[in-house]
N, C-alpha and C positions, 0 to 999 in steps of 0.2 A: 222284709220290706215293711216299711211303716203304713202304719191306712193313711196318713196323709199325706204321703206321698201318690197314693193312688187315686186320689182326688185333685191332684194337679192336672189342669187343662192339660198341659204340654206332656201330659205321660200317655206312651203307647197305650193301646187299645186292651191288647192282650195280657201289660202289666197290670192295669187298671182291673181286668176280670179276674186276673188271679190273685190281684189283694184281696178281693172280694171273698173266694176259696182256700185261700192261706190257712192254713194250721191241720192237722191232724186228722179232727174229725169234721169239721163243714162237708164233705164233697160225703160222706157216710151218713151226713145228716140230710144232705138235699138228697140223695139215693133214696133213704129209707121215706124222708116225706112224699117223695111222689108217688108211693103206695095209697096215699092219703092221708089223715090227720091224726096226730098221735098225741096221748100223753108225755110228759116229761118222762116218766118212770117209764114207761113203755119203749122210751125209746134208749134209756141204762140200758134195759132189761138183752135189748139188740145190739148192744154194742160193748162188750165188755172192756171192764179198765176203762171207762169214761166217768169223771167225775161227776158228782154235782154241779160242784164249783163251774168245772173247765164245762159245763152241759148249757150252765146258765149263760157263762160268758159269749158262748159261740151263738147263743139263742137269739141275746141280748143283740148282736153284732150281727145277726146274719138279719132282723128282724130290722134295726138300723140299716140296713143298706136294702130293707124293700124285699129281701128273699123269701120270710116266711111273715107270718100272721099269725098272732098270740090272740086267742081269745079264752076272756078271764067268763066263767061262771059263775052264778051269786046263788050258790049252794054249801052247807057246808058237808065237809069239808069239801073247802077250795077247790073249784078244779078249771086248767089249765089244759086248752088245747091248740096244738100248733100245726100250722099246714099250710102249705105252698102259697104263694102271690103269681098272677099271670106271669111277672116278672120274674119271681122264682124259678117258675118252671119254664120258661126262655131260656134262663141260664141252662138249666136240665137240660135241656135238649138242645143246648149249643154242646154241651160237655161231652154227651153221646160220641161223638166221633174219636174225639180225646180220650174217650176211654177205648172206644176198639183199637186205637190206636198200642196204647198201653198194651190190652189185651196182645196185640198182635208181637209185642216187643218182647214180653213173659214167656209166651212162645217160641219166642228166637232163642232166650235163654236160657231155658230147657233144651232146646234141641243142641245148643254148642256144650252142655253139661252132657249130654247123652255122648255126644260125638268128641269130649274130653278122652285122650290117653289117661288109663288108671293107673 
């Protein structure tokens, strides 16, 4: 789904929320934020196989749509820390159920691999 698409008046509710969530790692990166506020590196460091690149991008994006808060320090070296917006963790805790949800499906499918003929 395109993000602009998701910004169309006339688009469901629930597409519109998970343009917002779309890609890989967003939904690992609003998990890990509501711990509280992390560095960039700190939050590689928790999520392996996450680029730079693709770190900044989702940052950049989730930060554009109001999820997190990027505050820059005038020390050097640079530093950068990110963490939640009221609106962010809105999202968080709309996600909640969606994810037991999930949880509860993971479950099911274990238990029909258990109950697979070998």
């Amino acid at each position: 789904m395109t993000r602009s698409r998701a910004q169309d008046p006339g688009v469901c509710g629930v597409t519109a929320a998970i343009a917002v969530i779309d890609g890989k790692w967003k939904t690992s990166l609003l998990w890990l934020l509501e711990s509280g506020p992390h560095r960039p590196a700190a939050l590689r460091r928790r999520l392996p196989g996450l680029s730079e690149k693709v770190l900044t991008q989702a940052l950049r994006e989730m930060e554009e749509d109001g999820l997190v808060h990027r505050e820059v320090y005038d020390v050097l070296p640079p530093k950068t820390v990110y963490s939640l917006t009221a609106f962010g963790r809105d999202l968080s805790e709309a996600l909640g159920p969606v994810s037991d949800w999930g949880h509860r499906r993971l479950d099911r499918l274990r238990e029909r691999e258990h109950q697979a003929p070998a």
